[in-house]
C-alpha positions as CSV (number, residue, x, y, z in Angstrom):
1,X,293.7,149.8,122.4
2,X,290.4,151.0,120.0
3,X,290.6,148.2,116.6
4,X,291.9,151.1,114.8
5,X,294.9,151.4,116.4
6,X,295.2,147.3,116.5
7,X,295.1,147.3,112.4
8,X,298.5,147.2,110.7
9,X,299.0,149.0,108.4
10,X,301.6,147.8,106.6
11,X,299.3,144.9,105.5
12,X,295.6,146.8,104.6
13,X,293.3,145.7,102.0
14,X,294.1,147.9,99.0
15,X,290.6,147.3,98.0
16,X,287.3,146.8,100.3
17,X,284.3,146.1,98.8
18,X,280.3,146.7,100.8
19,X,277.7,145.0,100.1
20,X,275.2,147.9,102.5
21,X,272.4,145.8,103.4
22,X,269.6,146.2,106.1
23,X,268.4,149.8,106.0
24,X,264.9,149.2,105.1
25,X,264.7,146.1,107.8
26,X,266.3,148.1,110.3
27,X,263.5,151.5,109.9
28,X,260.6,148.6,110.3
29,X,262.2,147.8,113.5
30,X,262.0,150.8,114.7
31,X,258.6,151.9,113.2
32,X,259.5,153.9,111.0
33,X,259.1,153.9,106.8
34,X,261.9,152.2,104.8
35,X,263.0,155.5,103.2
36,X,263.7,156.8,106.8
37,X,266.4,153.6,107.3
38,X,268.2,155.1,103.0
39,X,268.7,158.3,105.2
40,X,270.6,156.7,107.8
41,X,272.5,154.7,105.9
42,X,274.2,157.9,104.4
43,X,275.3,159.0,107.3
44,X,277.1,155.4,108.1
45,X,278.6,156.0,104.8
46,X,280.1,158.9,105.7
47,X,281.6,157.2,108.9
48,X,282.9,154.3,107.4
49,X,284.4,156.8,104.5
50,X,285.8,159.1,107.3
51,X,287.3,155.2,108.7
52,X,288.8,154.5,105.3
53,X,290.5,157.8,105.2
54,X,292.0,157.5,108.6
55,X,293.3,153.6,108.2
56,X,295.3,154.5,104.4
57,X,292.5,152.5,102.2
58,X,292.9,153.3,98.5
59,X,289.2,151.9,97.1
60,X,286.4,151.4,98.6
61,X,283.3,150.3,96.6
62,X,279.8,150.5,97.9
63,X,276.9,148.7,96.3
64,X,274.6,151.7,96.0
65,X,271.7,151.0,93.6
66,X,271.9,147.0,91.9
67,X,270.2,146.9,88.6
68,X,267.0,144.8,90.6
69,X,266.5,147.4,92.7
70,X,264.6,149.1,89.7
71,X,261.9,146.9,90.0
72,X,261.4,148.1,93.9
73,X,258.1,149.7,94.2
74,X,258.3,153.3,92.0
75,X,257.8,156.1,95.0
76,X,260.6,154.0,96.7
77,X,262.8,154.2,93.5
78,X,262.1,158.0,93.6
79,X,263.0,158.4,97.0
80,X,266.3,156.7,96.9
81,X,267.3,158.7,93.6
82,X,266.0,162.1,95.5
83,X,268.4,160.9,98.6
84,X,270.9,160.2,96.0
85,X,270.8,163.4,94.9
86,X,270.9,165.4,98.0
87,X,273.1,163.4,99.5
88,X,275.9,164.4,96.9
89,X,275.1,167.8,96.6
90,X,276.1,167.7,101.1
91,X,278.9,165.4,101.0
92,X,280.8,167.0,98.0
93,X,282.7,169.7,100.1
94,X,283.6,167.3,102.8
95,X,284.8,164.8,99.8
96,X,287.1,167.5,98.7
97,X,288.1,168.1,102.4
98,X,289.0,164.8,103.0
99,X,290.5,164.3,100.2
100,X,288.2,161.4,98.6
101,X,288.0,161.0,95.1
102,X,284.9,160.2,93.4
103,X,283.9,157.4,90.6
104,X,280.9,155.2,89.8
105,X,280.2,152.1,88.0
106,X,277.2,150.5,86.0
107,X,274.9,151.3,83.6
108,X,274.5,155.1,85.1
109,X,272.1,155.9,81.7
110,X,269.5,154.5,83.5
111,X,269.3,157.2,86.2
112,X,267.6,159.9,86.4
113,X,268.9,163.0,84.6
114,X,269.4,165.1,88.1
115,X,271.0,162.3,89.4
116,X,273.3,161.6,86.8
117,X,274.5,165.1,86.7
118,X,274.8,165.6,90.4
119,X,277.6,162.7,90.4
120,X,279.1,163.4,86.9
121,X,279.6,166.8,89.0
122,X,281.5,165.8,92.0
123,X,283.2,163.3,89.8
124,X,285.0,166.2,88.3
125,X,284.9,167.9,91.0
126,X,287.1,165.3,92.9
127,X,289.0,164.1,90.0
128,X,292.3,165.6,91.1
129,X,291.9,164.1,94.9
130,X,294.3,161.9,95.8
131,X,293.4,159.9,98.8
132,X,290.9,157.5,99.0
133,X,289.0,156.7,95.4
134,X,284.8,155.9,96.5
135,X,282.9,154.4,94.0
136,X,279.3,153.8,94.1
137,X,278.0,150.9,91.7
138,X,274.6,152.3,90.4
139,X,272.4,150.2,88.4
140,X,275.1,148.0,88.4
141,X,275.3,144.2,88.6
142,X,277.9,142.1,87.7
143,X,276.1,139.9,85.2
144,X,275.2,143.3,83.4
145,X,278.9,144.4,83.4
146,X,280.0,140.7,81.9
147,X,277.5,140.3,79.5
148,X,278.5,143.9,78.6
149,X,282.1,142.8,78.2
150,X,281.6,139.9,76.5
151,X,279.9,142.2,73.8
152,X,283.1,144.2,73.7
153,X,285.2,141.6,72.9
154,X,282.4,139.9,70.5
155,X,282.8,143.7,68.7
156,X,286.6,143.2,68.7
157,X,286.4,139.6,66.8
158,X,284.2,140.4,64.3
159,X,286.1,143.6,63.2
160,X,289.2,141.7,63.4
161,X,291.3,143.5,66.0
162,X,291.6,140.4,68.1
163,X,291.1,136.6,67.8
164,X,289.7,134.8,69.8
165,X,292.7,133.2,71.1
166,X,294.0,136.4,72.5
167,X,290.6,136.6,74.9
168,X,292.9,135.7,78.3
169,X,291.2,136.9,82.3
170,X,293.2,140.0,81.8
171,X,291.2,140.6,78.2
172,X,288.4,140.3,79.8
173,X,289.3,142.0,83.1
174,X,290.0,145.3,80.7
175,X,286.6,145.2,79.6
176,X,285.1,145.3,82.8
177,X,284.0,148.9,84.8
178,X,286.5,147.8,87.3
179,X,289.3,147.7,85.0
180,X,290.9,150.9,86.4
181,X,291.3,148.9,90.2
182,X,292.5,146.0,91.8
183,X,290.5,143.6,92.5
184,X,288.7,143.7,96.1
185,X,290.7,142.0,98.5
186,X,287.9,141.8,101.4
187,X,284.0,142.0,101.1
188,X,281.6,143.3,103.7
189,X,278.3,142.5,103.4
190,X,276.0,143.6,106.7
191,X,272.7,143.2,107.5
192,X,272.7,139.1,108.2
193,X,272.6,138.1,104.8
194,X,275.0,135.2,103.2
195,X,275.2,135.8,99.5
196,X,276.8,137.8,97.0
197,X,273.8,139.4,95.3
198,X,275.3,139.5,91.8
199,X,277.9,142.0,92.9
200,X,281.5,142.1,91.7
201,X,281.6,138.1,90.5
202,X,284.3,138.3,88.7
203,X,286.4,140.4,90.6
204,X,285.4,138.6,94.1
205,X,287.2,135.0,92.6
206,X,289.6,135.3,95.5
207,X,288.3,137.9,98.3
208,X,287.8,137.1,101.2
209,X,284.2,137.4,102.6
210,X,283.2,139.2,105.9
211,X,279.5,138.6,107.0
212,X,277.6,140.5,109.8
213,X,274.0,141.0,111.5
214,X,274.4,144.6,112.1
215,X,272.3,146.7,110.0
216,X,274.2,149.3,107.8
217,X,273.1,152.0,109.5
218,X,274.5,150.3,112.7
219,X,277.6,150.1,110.9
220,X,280.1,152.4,112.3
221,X,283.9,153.3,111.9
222,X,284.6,150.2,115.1
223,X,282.4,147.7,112.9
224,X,284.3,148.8,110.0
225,X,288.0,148.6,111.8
226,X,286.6,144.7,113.0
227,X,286.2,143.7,109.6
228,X,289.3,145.1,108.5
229,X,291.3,143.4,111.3
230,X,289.7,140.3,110.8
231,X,290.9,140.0,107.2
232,X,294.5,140.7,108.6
233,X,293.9,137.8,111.0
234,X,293.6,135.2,107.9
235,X,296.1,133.5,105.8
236,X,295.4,134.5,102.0
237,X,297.0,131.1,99.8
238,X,295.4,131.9,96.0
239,X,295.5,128.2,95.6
240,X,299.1,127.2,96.9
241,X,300.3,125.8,100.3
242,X,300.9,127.8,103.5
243,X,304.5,126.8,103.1
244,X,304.9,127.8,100.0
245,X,303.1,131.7,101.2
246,X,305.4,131.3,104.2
């Protein structure tokens, strides 16, 4: 039996979160410029989309563009917001196909008018899909998006539409850009790396955490379905006993 068929699917994820890490590490392995390794990594989007689609997922966030990466070098920056651009202007009829349905979070002022009106575009265009929901945080990190609630609620106070005793996690959970999905329940993160990179804190409180070496664009629909059945493989407590899961 492939992993895919292996997967249960009366007990998916309702949320998977990627941390897409490697791309530039994997092109200087092979020679080639960094840029080269952002247009690979595309196309393992694509596969691991096509995965989602096939398994029943309902979210899947990718970690596109983190608010650090601005300070990459500039003809870099450029080239990932030209690939960003491109890449959504090719995927958008095969989004529709497929039934995916486009969103993004972060602080997507920062980009580049053609970029931001390439994805406000097929976010409209996809609005009405109703399978899987892709979101791409750009410019995004989560200490941005909860210093950015915190200044929402700090608003609230001091115009007297709440007090401070009504702040609760699911106050500040409604002020976040994930407020309109569950938390993720597992996180990818590829590429070798251990950490979270400022992505998703507050949301990731009780995910659980899948590491691998393989570069992202290594990362195909089997590494996907491995991750996926490896999170089905563990025992998910949120702080209380196996017995009392059991």
């Amino acid at each position: 039996m492939s992993l895919i068929e292996q997967i249960d699917k009366n007990r998916l994820p309702q949320h998977v979160a990627i941390i897409m890490d490697g791309n530039g590490r994997w092109a200087k392995a092979k020679g080639k410029d960094r840029s080269y390794g952002h247009q690979e990594g595309v196309v393992s989007v694509r596969k691991v989309v096509e995965a989602a689609t096939t398994v029943g997922l309902k979210y899947l966030t990718m970690y596109t563009f983190s608010t650090e990466n601005w300070n990459r070098p500039e003809a870099e920056v450029q080239a990932l917001m030209s690939l960003l651009v491109a890449a959504i202007h090719r995927e958008t009829p095969d989004l529709m196909k497929n039934n995916v349905r486009l969103m993004a979070i972060g602080n997507l002022d920062r980009l580049p008018a053609d970029a931001h009106a390439t994805l406000q575009d097929c976010i409209a265009q996809t609005s009405a899909n109703t399978g899987v929901t892709l979101i791409l945080a750009l410019s995004y990190s989560a200490r941005w998006e909860i210093t950015e609630a915190v200044r929402q609620i700090a608003t609230l106070i001091k115009t007297g539409e709440i007090s401070p005793e009504q702040i609760t996690d699911e106050c500040i959970a409604s002020h976040l850009e994930t407020k309109f999905m569950p938390d993720p329940d597992l996180l990818i993160r590829t590429g070798g790396e251990i950490r979270l990179s400022n992505y998703l804190l507050w949301q990731c409180a009780y995910s659980e955490l899948y590491f691998c070496d393989t570069f992202w664009p290594d990362f195909d629909k089997e590494e996907f379905c491995k991750a996926i059945y490896e999170y089905q493989q563990r025992e998910r407590r949120f702080g209380k006993t196996s017995e009392q899961i059991s």
